[in-house]
C-alpha positions as CSV (number, residue, x, y, z in Angstrom):
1,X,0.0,0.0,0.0
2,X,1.5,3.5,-0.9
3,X,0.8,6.1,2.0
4,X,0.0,9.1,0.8
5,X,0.1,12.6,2.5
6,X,-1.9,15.3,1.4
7,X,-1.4,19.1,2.7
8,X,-2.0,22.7,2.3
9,X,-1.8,25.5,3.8
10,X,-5.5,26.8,5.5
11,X,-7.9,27.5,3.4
12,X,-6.3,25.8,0.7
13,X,-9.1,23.3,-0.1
14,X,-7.1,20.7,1.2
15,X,-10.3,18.8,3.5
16,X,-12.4,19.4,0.2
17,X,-9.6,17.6,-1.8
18,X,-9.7,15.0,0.4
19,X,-13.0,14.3,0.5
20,X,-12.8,14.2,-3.0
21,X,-10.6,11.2,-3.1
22,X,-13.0,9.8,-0.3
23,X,-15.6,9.8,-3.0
24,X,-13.2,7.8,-5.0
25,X,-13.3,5.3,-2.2
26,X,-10.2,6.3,-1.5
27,X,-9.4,5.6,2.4
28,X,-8.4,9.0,4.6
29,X,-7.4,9.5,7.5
30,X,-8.5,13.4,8.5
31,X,-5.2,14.0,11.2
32,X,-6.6,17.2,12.4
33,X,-9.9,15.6,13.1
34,X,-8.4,12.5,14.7
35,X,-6.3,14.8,17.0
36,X,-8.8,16.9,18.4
37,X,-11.0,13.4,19.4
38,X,-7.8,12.4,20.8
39,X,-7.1,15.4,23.2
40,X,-10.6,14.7,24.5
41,X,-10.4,10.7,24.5
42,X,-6.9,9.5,25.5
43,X,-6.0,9.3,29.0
44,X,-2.6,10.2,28.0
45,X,-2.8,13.4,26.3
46,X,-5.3,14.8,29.5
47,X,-2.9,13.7,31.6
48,X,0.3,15.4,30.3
49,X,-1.8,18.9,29.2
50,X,-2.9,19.1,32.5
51,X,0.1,18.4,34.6
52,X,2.4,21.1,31.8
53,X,-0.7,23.8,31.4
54,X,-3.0,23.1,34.6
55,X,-7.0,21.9,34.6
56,X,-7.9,25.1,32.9
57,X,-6.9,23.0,30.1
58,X,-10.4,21.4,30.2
59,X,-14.0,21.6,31.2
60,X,-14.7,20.0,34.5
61,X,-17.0,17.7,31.6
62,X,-13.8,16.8,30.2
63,X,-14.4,19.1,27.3
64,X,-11.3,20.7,26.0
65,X,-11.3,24.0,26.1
66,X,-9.9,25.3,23.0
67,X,-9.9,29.4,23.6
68,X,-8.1,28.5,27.2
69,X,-5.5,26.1,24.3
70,X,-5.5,28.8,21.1
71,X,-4.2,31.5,23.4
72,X,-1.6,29.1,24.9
73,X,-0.1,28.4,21.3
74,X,-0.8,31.7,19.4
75,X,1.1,33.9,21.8
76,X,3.9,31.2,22.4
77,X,5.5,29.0,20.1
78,X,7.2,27.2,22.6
79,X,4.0,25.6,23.8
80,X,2.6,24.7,20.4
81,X,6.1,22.5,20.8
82,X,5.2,21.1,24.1
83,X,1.5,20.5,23.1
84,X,2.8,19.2,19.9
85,X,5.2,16.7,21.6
86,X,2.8,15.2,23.7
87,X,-0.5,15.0,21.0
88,X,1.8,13.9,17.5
89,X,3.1,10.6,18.9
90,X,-0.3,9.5,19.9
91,X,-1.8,10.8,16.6
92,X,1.0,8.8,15.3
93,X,-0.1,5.4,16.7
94,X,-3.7,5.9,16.1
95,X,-2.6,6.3,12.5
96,X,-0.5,3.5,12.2
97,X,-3.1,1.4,13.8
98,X,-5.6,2.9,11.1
99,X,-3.5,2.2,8.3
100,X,-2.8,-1.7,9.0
101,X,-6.5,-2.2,8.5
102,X,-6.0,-0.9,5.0
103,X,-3.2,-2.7,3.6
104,X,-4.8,-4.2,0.8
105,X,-5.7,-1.2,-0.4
106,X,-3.7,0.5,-3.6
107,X,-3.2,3.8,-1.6
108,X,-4.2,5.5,1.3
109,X,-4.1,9.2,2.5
110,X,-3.8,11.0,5.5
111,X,-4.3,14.8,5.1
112,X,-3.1,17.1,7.2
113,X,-2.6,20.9,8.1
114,X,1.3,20.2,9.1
115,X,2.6,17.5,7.6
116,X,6.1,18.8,6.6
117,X,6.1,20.8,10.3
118,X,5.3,17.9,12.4
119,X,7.8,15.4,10.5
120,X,4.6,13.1,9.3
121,X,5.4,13.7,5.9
122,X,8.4,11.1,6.7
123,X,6.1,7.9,7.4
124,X,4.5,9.0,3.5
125,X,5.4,7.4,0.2
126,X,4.0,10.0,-1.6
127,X,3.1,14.1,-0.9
128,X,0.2,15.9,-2.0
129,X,0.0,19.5,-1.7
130,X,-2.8,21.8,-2.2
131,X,-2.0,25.4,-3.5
132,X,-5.0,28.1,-3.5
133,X,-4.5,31.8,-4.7
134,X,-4.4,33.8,-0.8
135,X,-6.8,36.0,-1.8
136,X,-9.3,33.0,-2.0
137,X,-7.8,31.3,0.8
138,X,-8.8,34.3,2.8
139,X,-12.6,34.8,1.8
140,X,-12.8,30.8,2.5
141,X,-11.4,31.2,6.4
142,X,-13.1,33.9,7.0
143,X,-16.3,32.4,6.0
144,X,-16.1,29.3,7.5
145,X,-14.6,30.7,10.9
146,X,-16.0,33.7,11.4
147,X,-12.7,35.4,12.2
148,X,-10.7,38.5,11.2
149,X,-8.2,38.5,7.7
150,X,-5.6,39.6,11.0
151,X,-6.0,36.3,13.1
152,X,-5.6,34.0,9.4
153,X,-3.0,35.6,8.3
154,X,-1.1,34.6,11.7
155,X,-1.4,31.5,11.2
156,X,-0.4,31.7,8.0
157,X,2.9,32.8,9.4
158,X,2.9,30.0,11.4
159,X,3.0,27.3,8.6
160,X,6.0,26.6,6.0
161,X,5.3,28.4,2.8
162,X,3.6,26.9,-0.3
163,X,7.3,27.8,-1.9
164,X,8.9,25.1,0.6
165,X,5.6,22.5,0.4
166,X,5.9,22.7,-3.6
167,X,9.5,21.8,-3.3
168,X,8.8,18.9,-1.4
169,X,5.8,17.2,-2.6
170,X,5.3,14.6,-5.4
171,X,2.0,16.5,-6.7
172,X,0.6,19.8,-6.7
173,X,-3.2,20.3,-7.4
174,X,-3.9,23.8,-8.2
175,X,-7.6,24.3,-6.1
176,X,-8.8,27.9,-7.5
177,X,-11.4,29.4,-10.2
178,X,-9.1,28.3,-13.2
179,X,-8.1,24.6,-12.5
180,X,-10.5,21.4,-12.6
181,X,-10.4,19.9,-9.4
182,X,-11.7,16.6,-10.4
183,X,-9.9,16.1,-13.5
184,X,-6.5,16.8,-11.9
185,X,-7.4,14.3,-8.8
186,X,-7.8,11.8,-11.4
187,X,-5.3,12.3,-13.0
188,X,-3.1,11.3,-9.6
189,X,-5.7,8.9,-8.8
190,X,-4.8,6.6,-11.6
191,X,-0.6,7.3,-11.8
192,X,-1.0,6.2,-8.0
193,X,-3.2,3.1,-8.9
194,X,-0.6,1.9,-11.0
């Protein structure tokens, strides 16, 4: 089974990409999705984000409370490491885990926000990256999030630019006004069927 990573930078499309494939019954594995069940379900991470960040970390119902965890990473980068160091290796496993079910399959694909950053894109066979004019990237965030052009644009900053995520990946799907979607995912559909 080839592993396949696909990535992007927000509001890049890449989730939409993904699904995409998904409707190609293609297997995926969303990592930003299974990440945020996992700060709330493993015993593990609640343990560690609580003893390094204290129990405002979470509601007394277990909930995580994400404002209380945005402002700890936005205004400090070394706690997005700390938080990263205790939440990727079990993200990790779970994938792993996930991905031995699927071995008979031609391909798989986890998509995720920070692939290159969080040294994933090493366990991939392949890399998928999703580039999107930042003009449309904007209008989608905004949108979807309700937030300000100010607070995308920081994390923006935050990521590795699509210069360095280009340079790195195996394919590049172009997801704005002037490119077919579809017709360029099958196009990498079938190369990685091969």
């Amino acid at each position: 089974m080839i592993k396949v990573g696909i990535t992007g930078g927000i509001g890049s499309g890449k989730t939409y990409v993904s699904k995409i494939f998904e409707s190609l019954n293609i297997k995926v594995y969303y990592s930003d999705l299974e990440a945020k069940k996992l700060m709330i379900e493993s015993s593990i991470i609640k343990e560690e984000l609580t003893k390094k960040f204290g129990s405002k970390i979470y509601f007394t119902n277990g909930e995580l409370n994400r404002e209380y965890l945005s402002n700890l990473i936005f205004n400090n980068k070394n706690n997005l490491q700390i938080i990263n160091s205790i939440v990727h290796p079990i993200v990790k496993e779970h994938y792993n885990d996930w991905a031995n079910k699927y071995n008979s399959e031609k391909y798989t694909i986890k998509e995720a926000a920070i692939l290159f950053e969080s040294g994933a894109y090493k366990q991939m066979d392949k890399i998928i990256t999703v580039i999107s004019d930042l003009d449309l990237r904007l209008k989608r965030v905004i949108t979807r999030d309700q937030t300000s052009k100010e607070e995308i644009l920081k994390k923006i900053n935050n990521q590795i630019s699509d210069k360095e995520k280009i340079e790195k990946s195996d394919y590049i799907i172009y997801n704005n006004i002037k490119n077919s979607l579809t017709e360029q995912i099958h196009k990498i559909d079938i190369l990685l069927k091969k």
